[in-house]
C-alpha positions as CSV (number, residue, x, y, z in Angstrom):
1,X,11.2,-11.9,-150.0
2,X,10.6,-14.9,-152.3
3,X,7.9,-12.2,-154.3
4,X,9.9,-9.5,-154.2
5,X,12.7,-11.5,-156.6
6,X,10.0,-13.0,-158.6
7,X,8.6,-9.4,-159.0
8,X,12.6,-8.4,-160.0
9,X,12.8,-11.6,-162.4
10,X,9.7,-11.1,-164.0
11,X,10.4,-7.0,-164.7
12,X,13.8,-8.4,-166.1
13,X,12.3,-10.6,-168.4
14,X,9.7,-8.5,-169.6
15,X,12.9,-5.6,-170.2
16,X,14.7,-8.3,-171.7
17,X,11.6,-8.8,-174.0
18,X,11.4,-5.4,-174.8
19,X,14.8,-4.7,-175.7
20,X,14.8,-7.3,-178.2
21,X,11.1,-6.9,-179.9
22,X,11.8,-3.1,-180.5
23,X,15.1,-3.0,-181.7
24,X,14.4,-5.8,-183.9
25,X,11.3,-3.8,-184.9
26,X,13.0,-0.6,-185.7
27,X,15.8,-2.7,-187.5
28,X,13.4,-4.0,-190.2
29,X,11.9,-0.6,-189.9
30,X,15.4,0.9,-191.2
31,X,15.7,-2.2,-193.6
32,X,18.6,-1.2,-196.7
33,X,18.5,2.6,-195.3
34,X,21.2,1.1,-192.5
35,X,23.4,0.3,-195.6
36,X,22.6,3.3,-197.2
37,X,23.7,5.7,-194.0
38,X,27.1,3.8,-193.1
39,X,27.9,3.8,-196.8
40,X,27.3,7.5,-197.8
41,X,28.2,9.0,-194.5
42,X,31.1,6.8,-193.4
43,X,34.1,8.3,-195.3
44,X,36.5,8.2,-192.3
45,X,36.7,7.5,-189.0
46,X,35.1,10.8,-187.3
47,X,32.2,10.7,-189.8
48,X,32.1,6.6,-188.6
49,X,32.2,8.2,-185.2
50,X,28.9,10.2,-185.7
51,X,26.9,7.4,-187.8
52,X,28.3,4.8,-184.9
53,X,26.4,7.0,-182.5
54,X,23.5,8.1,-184.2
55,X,22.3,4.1,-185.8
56,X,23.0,3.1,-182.3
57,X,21.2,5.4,-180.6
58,X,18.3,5.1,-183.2
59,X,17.8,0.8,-183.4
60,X,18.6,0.9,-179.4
61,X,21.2,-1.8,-179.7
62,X,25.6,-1.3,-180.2
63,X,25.1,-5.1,-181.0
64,X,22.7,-4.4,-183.9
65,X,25.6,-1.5,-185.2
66,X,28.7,-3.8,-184.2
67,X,27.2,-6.7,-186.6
68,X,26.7,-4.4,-189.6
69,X,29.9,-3.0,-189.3
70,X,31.6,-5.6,-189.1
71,X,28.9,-7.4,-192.3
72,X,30.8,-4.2,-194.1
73,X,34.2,-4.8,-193.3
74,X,33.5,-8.1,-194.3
75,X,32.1,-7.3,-197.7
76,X,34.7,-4.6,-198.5
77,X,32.2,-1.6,-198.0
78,X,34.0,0.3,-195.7
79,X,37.7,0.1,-194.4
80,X,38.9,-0.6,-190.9
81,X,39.6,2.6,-190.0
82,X,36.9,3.8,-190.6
83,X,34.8,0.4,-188.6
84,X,37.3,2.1,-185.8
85,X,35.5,5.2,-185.8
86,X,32.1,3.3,-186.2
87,X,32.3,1.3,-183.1
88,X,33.3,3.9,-180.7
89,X,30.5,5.8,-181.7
90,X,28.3,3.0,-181.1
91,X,29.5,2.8,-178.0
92,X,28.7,6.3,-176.9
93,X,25.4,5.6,-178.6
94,X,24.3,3.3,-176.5
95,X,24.2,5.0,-173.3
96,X,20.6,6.4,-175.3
97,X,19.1,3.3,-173.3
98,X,20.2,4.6,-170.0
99,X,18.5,8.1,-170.7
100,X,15.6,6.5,-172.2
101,X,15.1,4.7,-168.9
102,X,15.7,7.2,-166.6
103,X,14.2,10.1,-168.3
104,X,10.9,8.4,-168.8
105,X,11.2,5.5,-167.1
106,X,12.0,7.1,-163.9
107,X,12.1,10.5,-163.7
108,X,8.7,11.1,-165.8
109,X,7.3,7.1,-165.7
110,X,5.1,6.5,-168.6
111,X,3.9,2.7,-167.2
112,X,0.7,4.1,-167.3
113,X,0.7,4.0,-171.4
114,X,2.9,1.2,-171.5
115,X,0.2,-1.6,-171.5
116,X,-2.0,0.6,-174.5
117,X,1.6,0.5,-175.9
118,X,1.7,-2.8,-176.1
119,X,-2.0,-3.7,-177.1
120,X,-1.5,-0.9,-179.8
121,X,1.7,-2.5,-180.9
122,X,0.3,-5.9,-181.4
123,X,-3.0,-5.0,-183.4
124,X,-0.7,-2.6,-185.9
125,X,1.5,-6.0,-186.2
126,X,-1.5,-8.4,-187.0
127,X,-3.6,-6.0,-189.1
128,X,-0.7,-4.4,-191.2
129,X,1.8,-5.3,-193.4
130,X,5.5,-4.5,-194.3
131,X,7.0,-1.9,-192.3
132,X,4.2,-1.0,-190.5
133,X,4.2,-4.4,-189.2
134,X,7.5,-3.6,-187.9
135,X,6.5,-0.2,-186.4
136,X,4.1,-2.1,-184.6
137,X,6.9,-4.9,-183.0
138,X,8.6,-1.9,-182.2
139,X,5.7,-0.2,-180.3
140,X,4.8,-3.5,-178.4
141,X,8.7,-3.6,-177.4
142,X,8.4,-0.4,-176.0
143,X,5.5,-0.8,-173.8
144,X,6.6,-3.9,-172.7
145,X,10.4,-2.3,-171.9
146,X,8.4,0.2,-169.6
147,X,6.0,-2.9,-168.5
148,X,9.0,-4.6,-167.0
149,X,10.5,-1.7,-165.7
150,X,7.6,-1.4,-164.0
151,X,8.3,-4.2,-162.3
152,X,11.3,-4.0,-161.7
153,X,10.7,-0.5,-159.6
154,X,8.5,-2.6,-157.3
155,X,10.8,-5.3,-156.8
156,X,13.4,-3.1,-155.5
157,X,11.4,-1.1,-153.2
158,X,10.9,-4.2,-151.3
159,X,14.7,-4.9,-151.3
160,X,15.5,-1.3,-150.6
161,X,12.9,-1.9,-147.1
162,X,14.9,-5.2,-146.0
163,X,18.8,-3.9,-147.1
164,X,21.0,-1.0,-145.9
165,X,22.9,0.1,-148.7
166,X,25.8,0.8,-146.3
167,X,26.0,-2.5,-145.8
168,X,26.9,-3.8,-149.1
169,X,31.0,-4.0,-150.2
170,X,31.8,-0.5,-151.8
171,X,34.1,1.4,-149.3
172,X,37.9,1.2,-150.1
173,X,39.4,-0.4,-153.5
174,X,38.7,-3.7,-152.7
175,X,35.2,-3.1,-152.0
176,X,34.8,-0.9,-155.3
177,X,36.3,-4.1,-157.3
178,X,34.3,-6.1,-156.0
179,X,30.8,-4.1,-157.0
180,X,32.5,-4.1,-160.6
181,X,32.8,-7.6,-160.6
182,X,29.2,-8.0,-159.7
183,X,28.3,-5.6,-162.8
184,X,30.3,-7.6,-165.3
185,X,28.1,-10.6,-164.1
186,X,25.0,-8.8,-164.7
187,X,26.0,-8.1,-168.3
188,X,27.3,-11.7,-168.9
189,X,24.8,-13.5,-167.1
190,X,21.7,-10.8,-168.9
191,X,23.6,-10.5,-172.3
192,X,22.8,-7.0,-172.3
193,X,24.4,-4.3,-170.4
194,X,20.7,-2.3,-171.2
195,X,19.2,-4.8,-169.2
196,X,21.5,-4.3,-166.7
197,X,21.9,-0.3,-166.5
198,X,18.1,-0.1,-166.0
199,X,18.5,-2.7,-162.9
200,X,21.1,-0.4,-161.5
201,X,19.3,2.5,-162.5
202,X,15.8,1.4,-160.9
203,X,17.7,-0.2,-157.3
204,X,19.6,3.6,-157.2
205,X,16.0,5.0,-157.8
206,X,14.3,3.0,-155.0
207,X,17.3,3.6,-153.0
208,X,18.5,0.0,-152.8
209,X,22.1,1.1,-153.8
210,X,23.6,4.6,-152.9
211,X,25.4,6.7,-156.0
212,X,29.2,5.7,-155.8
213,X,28.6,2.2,-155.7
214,X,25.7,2.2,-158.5
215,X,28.3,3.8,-160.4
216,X,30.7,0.3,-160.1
217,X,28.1,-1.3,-161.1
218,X,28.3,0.6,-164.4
219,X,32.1,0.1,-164.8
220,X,31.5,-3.2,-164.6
221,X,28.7,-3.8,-166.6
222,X,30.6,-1.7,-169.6
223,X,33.2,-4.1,-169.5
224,X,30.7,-7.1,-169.7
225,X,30.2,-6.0,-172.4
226,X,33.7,-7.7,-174.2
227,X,33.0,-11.2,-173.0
228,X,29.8,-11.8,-175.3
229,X,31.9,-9.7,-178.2
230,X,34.7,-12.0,-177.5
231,X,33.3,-14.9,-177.4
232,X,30.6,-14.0,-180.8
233,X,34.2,-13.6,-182.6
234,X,35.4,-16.6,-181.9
235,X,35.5,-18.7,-185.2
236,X,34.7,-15.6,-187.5
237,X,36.5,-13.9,-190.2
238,X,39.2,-11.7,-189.3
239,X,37.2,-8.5,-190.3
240,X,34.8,-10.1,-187.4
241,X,37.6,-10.6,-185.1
242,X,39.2,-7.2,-185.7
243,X,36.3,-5.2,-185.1
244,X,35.3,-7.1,-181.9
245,X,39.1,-6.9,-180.5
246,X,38.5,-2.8,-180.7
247,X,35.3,-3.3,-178.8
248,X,37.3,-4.9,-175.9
249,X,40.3,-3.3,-175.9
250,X,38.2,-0.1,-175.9
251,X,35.9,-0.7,-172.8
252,X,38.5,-3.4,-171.1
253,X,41.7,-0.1,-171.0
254,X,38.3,2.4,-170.2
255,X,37.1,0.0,-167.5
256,X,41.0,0.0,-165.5
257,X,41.4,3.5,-166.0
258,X,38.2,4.4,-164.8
259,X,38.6,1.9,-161.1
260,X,42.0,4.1,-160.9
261,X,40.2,7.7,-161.6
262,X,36.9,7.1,-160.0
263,X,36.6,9.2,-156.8
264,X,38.3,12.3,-158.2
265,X,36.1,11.7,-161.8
266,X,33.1,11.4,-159.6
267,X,34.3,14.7,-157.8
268,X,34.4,16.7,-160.7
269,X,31.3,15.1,-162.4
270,X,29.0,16.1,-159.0
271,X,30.8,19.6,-159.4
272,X,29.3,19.9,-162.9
273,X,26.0,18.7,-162.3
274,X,25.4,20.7,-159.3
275,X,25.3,23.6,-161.5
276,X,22.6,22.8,-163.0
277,X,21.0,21.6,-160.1
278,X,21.4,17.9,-160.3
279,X,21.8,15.5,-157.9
280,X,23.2,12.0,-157.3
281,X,20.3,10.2,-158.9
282,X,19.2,8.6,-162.0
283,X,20.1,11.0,-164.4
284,X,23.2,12.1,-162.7
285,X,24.2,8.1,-163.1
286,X,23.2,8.2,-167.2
287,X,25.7,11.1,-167.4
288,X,28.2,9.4,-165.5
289,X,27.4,6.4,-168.2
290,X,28.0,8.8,-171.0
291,X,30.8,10.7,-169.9
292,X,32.8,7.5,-169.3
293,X,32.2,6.9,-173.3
294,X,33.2,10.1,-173.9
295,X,36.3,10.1,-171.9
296,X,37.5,7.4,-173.8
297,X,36.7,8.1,-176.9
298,X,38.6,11.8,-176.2
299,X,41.7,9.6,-175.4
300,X,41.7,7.3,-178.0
301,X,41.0,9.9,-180.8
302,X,44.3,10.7,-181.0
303,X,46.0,7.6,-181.0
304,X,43.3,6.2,-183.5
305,X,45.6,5.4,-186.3
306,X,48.3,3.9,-183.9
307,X,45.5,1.5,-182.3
308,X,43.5,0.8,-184.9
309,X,47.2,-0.4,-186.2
310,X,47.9,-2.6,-183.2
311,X,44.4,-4.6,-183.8
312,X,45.5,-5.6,-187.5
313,X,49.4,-6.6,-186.3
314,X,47.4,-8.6,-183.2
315,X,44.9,-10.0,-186.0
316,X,47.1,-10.2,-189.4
317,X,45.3,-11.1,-192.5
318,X,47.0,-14.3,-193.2
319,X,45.4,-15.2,-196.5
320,X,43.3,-13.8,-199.6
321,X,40.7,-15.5,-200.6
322,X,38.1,-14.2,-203.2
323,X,35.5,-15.7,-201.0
324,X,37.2,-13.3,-197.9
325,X,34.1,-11.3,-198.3
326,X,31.5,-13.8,-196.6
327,X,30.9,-13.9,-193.3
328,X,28.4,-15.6,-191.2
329,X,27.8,-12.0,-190.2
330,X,27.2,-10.1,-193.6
331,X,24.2,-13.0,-193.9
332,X,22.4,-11.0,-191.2
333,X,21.8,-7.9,-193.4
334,X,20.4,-8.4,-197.0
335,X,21.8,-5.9,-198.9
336,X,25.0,-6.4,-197.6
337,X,25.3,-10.2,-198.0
338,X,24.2,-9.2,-201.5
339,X,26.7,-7.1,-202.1
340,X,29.3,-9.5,-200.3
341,X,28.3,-12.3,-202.8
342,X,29.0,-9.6,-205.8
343,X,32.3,-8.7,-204.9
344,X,33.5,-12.4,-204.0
345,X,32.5,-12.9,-207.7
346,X,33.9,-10.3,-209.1
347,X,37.6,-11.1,-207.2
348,X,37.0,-14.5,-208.2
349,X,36.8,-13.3,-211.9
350,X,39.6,-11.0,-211.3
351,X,42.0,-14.1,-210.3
352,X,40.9,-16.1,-213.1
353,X,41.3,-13.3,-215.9
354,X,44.7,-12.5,-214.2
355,X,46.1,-16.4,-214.1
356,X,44.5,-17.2,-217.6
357,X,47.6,-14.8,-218.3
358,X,50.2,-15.1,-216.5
359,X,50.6,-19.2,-216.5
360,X,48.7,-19.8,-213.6
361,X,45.8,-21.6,-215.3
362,X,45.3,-24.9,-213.7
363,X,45.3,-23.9,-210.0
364,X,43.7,-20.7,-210.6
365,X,41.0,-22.9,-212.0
366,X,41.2,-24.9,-208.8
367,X,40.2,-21.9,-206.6
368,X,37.6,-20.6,-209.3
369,X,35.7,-23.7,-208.9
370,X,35.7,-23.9,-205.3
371,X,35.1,-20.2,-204.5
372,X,32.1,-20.5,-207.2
373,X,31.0,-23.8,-205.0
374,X,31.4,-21.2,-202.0
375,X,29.3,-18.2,-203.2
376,X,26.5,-20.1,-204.7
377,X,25.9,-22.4,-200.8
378,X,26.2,-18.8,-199.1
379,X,23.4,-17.0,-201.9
380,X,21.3,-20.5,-201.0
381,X,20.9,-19.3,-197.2
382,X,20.0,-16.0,-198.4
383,X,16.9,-16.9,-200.0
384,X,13.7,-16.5,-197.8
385,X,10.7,-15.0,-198.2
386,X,11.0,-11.7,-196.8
387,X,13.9,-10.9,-199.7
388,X,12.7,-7.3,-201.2
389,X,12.3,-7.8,-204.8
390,X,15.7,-5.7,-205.3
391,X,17.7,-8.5,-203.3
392,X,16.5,-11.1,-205.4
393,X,17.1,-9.2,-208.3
394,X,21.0,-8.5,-207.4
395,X,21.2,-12.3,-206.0
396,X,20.4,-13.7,-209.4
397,X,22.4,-11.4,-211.3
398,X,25.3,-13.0,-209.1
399,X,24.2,-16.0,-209.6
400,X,24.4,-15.5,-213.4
401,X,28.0,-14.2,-213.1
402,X,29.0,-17.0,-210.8
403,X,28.0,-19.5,-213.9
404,X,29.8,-17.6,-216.1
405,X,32.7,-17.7,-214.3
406,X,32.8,-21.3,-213.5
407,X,32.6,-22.5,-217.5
408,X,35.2,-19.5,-217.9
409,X,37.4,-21.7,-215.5
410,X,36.7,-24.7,-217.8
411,X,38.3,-22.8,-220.3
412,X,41.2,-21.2,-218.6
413,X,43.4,-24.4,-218.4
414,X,42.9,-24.9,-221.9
415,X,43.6,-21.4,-223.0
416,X,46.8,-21.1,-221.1
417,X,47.6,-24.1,-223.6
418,X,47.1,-22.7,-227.2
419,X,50.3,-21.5,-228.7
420,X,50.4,-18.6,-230.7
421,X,48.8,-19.9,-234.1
422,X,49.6,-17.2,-236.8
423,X,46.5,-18.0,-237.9
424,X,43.9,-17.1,-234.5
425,X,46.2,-14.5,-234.0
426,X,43.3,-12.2,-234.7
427,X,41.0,-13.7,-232.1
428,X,43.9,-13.6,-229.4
429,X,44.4,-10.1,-230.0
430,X,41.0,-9.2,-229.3
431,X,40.5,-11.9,-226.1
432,X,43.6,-9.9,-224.7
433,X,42.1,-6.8,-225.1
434,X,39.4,-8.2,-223.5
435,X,41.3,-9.4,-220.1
436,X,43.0,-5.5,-220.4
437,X,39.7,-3.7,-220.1
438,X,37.6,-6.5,-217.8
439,X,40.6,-6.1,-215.5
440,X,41.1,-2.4,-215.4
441,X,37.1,-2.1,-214.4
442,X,37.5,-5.0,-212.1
443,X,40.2,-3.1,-209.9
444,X,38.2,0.4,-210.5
445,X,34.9,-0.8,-210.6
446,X,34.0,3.7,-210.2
447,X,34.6,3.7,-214.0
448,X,31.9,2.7,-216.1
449,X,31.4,-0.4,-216.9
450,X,33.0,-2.0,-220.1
451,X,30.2,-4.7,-220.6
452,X,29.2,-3.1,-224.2
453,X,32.8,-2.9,-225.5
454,X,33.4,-6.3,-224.4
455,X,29.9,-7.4,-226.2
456,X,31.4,-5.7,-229.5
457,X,34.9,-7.7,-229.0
458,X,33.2,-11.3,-227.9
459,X,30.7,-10.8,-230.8
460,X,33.7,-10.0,-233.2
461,X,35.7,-13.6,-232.1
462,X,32.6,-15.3,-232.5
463,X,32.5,-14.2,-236.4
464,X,36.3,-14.8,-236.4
465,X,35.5,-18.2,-235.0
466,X,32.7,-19.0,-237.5
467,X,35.1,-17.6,-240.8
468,X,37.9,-18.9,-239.4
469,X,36.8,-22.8,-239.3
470,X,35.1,-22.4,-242.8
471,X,38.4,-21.0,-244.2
472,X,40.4,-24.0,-242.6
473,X,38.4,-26.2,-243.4
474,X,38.4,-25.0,-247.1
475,X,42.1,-25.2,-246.9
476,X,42.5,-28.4,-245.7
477,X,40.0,-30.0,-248.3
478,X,42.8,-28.4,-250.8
479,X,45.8,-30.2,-249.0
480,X,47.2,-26.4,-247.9
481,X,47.2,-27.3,-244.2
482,X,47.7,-30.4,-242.6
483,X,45.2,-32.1,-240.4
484,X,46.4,-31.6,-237.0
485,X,46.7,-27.9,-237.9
486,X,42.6,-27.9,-238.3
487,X,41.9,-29.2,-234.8
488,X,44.4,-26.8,-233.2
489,X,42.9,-24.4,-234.9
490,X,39.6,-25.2,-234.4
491,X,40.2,-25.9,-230.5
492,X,41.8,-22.9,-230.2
493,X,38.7,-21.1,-231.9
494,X,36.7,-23.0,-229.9
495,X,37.8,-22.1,-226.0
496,X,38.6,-19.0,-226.9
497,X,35.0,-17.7,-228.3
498,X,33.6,-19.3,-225.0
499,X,35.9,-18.0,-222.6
500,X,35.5,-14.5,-224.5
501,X,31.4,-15.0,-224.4
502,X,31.9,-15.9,-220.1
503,X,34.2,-12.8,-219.1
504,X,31.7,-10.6,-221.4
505,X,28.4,-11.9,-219.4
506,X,30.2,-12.4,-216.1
507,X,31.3,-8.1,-216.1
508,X,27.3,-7.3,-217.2
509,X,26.2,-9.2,-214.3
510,X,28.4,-8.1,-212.0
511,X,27.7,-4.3,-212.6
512,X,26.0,-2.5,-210.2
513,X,24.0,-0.5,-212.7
514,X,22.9,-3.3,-214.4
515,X,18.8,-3.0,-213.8
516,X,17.7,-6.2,-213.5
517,X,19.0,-10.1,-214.8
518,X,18.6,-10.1,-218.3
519,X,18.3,-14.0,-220.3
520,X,21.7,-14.4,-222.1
521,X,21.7,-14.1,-225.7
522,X,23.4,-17.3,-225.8
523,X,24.2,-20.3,-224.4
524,X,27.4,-21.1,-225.5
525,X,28.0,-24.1,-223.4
């Protein structure tokens, strides 16, 4: 007995192993075309639907989807909604795993390859670089998945010789909640309901467990599921926190509806797959997996709006903050923490452009500094060295705007100050034209870009700024102007021409388009 669960424990491990070097394998293997798919295909929640599925179903891990959904919400990507769709596809996406195992697992084992699998795996890893390294992880994770399989088959052909599966709980309601408690266990105790489905999947196989109660198990182990996506929210953003709510609310409703519904759901599922000449085993309990997820999804389709509306009055937003954007979860996906750190900069802008305004100077200085402070210790835990050259590049372009705008906020108090000297009128008719078109692309950053027109207007102040002092000065040698006119003038000239310079290089840093950092023509400090 004592090998038998080392045997079981051993073929878990090795799964668990599996699991986790090949979909972190096929993860670098996508690299930024994960971004690239949720981004282009994700317009609403049914196409979020079909990409939820699909990512899912191709890294071998809802997890792997949930956190870049969620490192998009985050980062203003994509909208809730649409994150809706995205995670209940994901959801019906990863019932992949359970076909995966008992399609060639099971029902057509290929354990035989699994350990030239793994060897193959490993030398593509050591002798190859880039992505082929990660092909290789990923090849190694799959031998080894089928490796521990493998053992867990054996395990529970000893278990299926010393227990009658009559004799564990399963007959009435009691019994059935009990055998779902049991798979909620697995999941949490495992921290993968993968892991889990192909325990169930290989005891039903070895004939350990009979049909009905394997399929408790599942219930069970699909609501596990919102204990490790609870507690993974806990202290993260409320993009984090809304996304994991619709994970649980999803499978915990699915979960009660399906303990109420089983035996006549079961009826009618049996009816369907005897048609085709399927019986209760291993790939009649991976349809059962997938038309759970289906069912739901079915149900919640047409309440998606309402629901997804209940999340955000459970979860409010209760504060904007420029820096809203970064979340410990966008820093797990490059080109999304990338583009996270670009838009917290360009809001941060945005507020300081609209305060230096409107009479809000001095605190939205304040928040400028800080959220600066923020952006720039979130970019520093970016930096490592598997950044692609193109992450690096759009880092230090934020970096440059982030500079910008923190001497811009050095000038904004002062700004906010100058009166309306007839004689800089000139320069404060341009520097408003510049806040009216740095603003307009801020909050429609589709348009193009107004970095060259605000060039032409900032170099134009800086000649208004040079002739403008000479011509004071000139005057007050004569006795036209009095002294404390010239330094109001001059100061005036001064914060004005830098403030003009910062919102000019901030905007060409911030744009999307822009190729690659470029060195400042100026310093202007």
């Amino acid at each position: 007995m004592l090998t038998t669960i080392s045997m079981g424990l051993g073929g878990l491990g090795l799964f668990l192993l599996g699991m986790v070097l090949l979909t972190d394998g096929l993860k670098a293997l996508a690299g930024g075309s994960l971004r690239a798919i949720l981004t282009k295909t994700v317009r609403g929640p049914y196409s979020g639907m079909v990409a939820g599925a699909g990512i899912t179903a191709l890294v071998q891990s809802s997890s792997a989807t949930t956190l870049a959904t969620i490192g998009f919400v985050s980062a203003g990507l994509i909208g809730f909604l649409p994150a809706v769709g995205v995670v209940l596809g994901s959801n019906i996406g990863t019932t992949s795993t359970g076909w995966l195992v008992s399609v060639l697992g099971l029902k057509f084992s290929i354990s035989a390859f699994a350990m030239p699998l793994v060897f193959a795996g490993v030398m593509i890893r050591l002798l190859v670089k880039g992505r082929g390294a990660s092909a290789g992880l990923a090849l190694a994770g799959f031998g080894l998945l089928f490796m521990g399989l493998s053992g867990l088959q054996e395990s529970m052909s000893g278990l299926a010789e010393r227990i009658d599966p009559q004799s564990l709980p399963g007959e009435g309601f009691v019994g059935r909640l009990i055998l779902v408690g049991v798979g909620f266990a697995m999941t949490v105790v495992t921290q993968s309901s993968s892991a889990a489905l192909a325990t169930t999947l290989t005891a039903l196989d070895s004939g350990a467990i009979d049909f009905e109660r394997a399929t408790a198990l599942v219930i069970g182990q699909n609501m596990g599921t919102t204990l490790t996506a609870g507690i993974a929210a806990i202290g993260a953003s409320v993009a984090a926190k809304r996304t994991a709510l619709v994970h649980v609310l999803f499978n915990l409703m699915l979960g009660l509806l399906l303990i109420a519904i089983l035996t006549p759901f079961l009826m009618l599922l049996m009816r369907g797959l005897d048609l085709v000449d399927v019986g209760p085993g291993v790939i009649a309990l991976a349809t059962f997996q997938t038309s759970c997820k289906v069912l739901g999804v079915l149900l919640v389709l047409p309440v998606l709006k309402p629901f997804a509306g209940l999340v955000e009055r459970i979860i409010p937003e209760r504060s904007v903050s420029p820096t809203r954007f970064l979340d410990r979860s966008v820093s797990e996906i490059g080109d999304v923490a990338a583009e996270a750190a670009r838009r917290s900069a360009a809001e941060t802008l945005r507020e300081l452009v609209v305060a230096s305004g409107a009479g809000h100077a001095v605190m939205a200085s304040e928040r400028a500094k800080a959220a600066t402070t923020t952006i720039r210790e979130f970019l520093a835990k970016l930096a490592r060295e598997s950044q692609t050259n193109a992450e690096v590049n759009r880092n230090l372009s934020t970096l440059h705007a982030v500079d910008h705008i923190e001497r811009l906020a050095g000038n904004a108090e002062a700004i906010a100050k100058i009166p309306r000297i007839e004689r800089v009128k000139e320069v404060q008719d341009r520097y408003a034209e510049m806040r009216r078109l740095a603003l307009a692309w801020l909050d429609d950053p589709s348009q193009p870009s107004p970095a060259p027109e605000l060039g032409r207007l900032a170099g134009e102040i800086a000649e208004l700024r040079i002739s403008g002092r000479r011509s004071v000065l000139a005057k007050a040698a004569k006795g036209q102007i009095a002294g404390h006119e010239v330094a109001a003038h001059t100061e005036a000239m001064i914060h004005m021409d830098r403030a003009a310079y910062h919102i000019w290089r901030a905007v060409h840093h911030l744009d999307p388009s822009t190729p690659e950092p470029m060195v400042d023509p100026d310093t202007h400090d």
